[in-house]
Backbone as CSV, one residue per row, in Angstrom:
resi,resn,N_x,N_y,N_z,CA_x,CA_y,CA_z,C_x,C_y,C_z
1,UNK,118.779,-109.133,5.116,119.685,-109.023,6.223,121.006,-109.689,5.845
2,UNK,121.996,-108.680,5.544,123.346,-109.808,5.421,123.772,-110.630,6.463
3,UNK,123.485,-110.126,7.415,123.655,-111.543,8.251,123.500,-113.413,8.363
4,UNK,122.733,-112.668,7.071,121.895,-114.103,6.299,122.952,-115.305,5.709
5,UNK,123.561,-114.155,5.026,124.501,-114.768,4.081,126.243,-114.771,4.239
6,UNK,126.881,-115.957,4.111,128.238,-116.082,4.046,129.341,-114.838,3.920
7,UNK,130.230,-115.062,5.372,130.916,-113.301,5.470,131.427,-113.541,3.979
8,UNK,132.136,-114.562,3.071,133.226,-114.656,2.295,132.615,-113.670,1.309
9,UNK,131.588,-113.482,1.002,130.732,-112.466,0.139,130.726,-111.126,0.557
10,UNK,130.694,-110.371,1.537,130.124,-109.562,2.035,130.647,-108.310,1.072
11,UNK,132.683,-109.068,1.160,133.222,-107.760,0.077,132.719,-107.476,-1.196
12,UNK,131.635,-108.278,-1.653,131.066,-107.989,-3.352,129.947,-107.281,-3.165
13,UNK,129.853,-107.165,-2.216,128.716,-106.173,-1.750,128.671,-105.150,-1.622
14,UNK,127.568,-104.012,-2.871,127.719,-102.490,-2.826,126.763,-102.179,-2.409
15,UNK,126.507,-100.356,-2.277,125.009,-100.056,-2.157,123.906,-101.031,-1.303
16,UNK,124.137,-101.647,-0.700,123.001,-102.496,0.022,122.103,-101.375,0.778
17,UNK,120.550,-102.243,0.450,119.779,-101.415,1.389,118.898,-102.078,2.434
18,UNK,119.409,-101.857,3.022,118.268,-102.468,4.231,116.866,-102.293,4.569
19,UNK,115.956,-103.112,4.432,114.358,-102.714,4.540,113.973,-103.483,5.474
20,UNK,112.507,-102.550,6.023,112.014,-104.335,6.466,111.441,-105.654,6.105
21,UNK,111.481,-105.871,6.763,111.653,-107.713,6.350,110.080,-108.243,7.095
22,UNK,108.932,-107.688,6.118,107.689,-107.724,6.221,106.790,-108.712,4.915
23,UNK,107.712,-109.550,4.065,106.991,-109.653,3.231,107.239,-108.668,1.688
24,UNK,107.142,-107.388,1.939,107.360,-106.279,1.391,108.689,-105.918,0.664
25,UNK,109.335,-106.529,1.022,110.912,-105.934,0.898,111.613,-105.885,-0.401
26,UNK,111.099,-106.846,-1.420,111.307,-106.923,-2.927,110.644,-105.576,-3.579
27,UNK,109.688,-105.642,-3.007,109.239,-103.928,-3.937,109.437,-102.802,-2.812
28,UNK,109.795,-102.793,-1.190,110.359,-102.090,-0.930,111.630,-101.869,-1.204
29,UNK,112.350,-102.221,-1.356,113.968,-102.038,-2.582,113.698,-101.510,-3.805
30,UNK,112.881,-101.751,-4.676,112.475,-101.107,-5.901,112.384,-99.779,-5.533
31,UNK,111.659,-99.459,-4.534,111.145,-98.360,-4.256,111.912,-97.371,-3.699
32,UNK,113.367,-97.930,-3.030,114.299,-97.207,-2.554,115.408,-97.255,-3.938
33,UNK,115.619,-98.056,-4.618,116.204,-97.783,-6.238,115.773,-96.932,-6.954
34,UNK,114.372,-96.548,-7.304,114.000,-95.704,-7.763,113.714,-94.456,-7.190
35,UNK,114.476,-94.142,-6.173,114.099,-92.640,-5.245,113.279,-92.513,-4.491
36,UNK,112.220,-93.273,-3.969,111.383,-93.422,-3.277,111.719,-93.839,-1.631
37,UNK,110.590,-93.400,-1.367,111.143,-93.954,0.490,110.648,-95.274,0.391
38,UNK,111.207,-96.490,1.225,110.561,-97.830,0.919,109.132,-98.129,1.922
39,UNK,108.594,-97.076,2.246,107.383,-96.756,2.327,106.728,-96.848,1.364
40,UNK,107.183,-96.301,0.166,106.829,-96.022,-0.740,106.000,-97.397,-2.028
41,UNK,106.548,-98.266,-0.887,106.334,-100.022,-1.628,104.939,-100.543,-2.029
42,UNK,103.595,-99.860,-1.468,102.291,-100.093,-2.292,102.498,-99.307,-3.784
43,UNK,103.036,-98.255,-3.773,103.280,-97.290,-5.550,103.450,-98.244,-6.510
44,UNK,104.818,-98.949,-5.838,105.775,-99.885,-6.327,104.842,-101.068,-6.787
45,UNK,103.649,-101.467,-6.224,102.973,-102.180,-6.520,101.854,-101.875,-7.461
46,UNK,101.646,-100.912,-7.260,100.562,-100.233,-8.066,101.210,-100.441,-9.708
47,UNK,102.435,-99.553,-9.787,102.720,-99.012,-10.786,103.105,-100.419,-11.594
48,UNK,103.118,-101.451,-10.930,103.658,-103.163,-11.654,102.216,-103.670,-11.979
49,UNK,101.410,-103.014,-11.427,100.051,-103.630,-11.577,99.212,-102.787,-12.993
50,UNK,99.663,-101.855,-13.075,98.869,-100.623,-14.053,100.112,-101.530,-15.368
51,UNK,101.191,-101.561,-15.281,101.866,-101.942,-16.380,101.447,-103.115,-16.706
52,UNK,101.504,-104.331,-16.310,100.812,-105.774,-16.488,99.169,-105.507,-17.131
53,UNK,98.471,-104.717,-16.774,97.334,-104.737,-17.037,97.375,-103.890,-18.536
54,UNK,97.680,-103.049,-19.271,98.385,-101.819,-19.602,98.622,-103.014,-21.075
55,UNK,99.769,-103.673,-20.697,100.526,-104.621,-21.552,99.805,-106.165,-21.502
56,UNK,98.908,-106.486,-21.070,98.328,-107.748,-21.151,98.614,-108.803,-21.724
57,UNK,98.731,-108.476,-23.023,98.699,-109.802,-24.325,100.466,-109.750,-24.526
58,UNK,101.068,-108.795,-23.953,102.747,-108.800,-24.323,103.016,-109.711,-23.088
59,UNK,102.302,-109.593,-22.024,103.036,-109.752,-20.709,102.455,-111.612,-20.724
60,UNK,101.318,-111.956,-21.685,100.721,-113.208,-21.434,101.740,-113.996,-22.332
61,UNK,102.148,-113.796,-23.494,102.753,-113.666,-24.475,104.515,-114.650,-23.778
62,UNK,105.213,-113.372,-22.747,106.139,-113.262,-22.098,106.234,-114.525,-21.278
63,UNK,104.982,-114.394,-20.401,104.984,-115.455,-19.374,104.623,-116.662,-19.867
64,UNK,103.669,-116.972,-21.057,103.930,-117.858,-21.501,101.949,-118.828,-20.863
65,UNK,101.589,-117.913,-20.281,99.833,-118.307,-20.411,99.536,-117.698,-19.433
66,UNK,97.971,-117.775,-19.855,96.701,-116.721,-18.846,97.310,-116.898,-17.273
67,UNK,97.693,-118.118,-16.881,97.728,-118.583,-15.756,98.868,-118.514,-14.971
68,UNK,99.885,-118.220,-16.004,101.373,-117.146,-15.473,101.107,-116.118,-15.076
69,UNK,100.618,-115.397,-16.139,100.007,-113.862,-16.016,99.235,-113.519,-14.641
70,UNK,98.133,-114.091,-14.353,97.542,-114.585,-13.073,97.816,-114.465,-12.038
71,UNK,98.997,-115.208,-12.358,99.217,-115.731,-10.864,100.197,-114.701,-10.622
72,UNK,101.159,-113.739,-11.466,101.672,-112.762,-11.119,101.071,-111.226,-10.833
73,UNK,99.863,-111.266,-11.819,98.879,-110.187,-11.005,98.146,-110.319,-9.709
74,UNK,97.904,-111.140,-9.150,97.500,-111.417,-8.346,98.585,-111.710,-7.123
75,UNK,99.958,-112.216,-6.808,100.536,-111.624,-6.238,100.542,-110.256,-5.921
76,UNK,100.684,-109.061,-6.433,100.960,-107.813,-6.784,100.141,-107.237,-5.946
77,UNK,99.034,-107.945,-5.457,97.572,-107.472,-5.020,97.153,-108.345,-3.589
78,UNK,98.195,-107.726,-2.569,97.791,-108.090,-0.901,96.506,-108.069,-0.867
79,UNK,96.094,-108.899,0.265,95.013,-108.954,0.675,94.639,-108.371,1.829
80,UNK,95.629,-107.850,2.304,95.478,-107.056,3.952,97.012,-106.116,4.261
81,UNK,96.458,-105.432,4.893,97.941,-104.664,5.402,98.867,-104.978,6.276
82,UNK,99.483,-104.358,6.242,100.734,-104.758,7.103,101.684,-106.316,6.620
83,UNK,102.321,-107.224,7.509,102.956,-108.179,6.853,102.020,-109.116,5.760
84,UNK,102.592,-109.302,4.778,101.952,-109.867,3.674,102.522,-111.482,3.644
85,UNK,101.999,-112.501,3.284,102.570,-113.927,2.959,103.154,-114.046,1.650
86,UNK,103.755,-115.279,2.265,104.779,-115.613,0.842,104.072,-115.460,-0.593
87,UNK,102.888,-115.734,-0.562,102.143,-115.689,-2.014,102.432,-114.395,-2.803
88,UNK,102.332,-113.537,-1.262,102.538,-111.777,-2.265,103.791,-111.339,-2.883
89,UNK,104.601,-112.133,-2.527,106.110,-111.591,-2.105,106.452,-111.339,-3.428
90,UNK,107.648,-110.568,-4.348,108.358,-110.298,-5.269,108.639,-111.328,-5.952
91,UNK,107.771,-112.120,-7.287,108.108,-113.291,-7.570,109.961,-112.790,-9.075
92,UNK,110.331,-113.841,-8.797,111.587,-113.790,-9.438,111.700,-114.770,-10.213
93,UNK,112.528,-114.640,-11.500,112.436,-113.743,-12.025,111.453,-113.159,-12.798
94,UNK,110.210,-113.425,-12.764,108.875,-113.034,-13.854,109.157,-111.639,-13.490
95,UNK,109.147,-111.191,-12.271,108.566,-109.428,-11.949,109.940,-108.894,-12.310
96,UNK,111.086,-109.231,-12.515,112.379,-108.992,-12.658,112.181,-108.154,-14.208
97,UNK,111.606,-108.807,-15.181,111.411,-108.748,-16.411,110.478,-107.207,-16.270
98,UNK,109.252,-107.371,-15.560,108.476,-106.214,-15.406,108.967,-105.220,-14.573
99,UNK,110.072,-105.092,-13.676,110.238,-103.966,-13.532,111.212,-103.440,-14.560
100,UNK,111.643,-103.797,-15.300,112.897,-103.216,-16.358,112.119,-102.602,-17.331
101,UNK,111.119,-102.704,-17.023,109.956,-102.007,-18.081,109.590,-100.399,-18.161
């Protein structure tokens, strides 16, 4: 929500997309970057989850132990629908690295 943040910024601001603000919204943005409706934000999760798993020993490698790795697959992977907790949320920058992938 830009409302969030300081008007003095607002002019550096392009393309903004607005989602909801469920928890979701880091990979619902992915999901509207990549052409998708931000509905579309479990894919978005999926497809970070098939790559991490996919790349294992690069991604353990990356993060730097089992327990990085971990703890970012396991974000990736709600435990219930609808609003999700902070645990799930778009961690930064580790997943930053994996979506450029």
């Amino acid at each position: 929500n830009l409302e969030q943040l300081p008007r003095f910024m607002y002019p550096f601001f392009e393309n903004v997309i607005d989602v909801a603000e469920d928890g979701h919204c880091g990979f619902r943005v992915v999901a509207c970057r990549i052409g998708e409706h931000e509905d579309s934000h479990q894919m978005t999760r999926l497809d970070l989850t098939v790559e991490l798993k996919k790349n294992g020993k690069r991604y353990i490698q990356v993060y730097g132990s089992d327990e990085r790795y971990n703890h970012i697959m396991d974000a990736l992977t709600p435990k219930r629908l609808g609003r999700t907790l902070d645990d799930k949320w778009m961690i930064m920058p580790d997943m930053g690295f994996l979506k450029a992938q």
